[in-house]
C-alpha positions as MATLAB code, in Angstrom:
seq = 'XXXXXXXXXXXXXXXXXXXXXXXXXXXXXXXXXXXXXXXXXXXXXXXXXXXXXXXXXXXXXXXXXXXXXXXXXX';
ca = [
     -30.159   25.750   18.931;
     -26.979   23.063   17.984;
     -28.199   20.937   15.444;
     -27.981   17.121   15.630;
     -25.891   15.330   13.544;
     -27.833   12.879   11.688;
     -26.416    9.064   11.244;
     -25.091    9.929    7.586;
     -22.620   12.826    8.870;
     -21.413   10.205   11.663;
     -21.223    7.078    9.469;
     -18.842    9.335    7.036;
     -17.240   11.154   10.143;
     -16.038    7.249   10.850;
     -15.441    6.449    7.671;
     -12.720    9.043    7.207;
     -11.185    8.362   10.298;
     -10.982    4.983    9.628;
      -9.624    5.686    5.830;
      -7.289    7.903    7.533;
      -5.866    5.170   10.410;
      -5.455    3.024    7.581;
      -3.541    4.886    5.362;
      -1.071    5.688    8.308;
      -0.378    2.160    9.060;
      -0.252    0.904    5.343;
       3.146    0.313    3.515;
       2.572    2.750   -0.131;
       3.548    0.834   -3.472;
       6.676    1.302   -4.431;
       7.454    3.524   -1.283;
       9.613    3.636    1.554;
       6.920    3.923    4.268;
       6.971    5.558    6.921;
       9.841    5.584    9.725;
       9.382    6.257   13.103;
      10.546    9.330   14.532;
      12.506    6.916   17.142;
      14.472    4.946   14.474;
      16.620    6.356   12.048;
      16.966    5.542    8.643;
      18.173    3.108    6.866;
      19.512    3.496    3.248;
      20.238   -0.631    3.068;
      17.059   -1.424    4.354;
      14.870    1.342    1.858;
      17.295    0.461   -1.290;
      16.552   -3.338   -0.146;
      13.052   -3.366   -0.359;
      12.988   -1.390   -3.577;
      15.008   -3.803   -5.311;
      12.900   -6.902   -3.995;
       9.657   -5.455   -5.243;
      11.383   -4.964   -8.180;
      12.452   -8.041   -9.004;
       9.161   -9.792   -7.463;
       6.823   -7.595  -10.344;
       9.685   -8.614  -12.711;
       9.328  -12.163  -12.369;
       5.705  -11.859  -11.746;
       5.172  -10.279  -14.894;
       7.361  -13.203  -16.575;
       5.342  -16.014  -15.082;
       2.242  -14.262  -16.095;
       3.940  -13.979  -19.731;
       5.333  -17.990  -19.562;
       2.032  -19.485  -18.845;
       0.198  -17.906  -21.288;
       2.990  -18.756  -23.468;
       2.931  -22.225  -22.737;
      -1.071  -22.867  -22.808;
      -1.246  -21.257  -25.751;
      -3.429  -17.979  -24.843;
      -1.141  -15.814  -26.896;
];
């Protein structure tokens, strides 16, 4: 006799498919991404992007440091 799957199985079944889609359409921190197999790539673009997050967590980081700073939290 097959067995049916019960609602838990499914729910996680979906859940991991979904966790899965997601992950193949999300950018990774501090990565490249993915490229298509269609477009080549680019070394500008890649080096370009890694040197803008860069200097966005540097200057994050210093306007985190500033305020604090300035109202006198540390």
């Amino acid at each position: 006799m097959a067995r049916k799957p019960d609602r838990n199985e499914e729910a996680v079944r979906k859940a991991e498919a979904d966790l899965k889609r997601l992950g193949e359409q999300s950018e990774k921190l501090l990565g490249t991404g993915t490229t298509s197999e269609q477009e080549p790539e680019d070394n500008i673009e890649i080096w370009g992007k890694r040197i803008g997050r860069a200097v966005a967590y540097v200057l994050g980081a210093y306007l985190i440091y500033y305020f604090l700073r300035r109202y006198g939290v540390i």
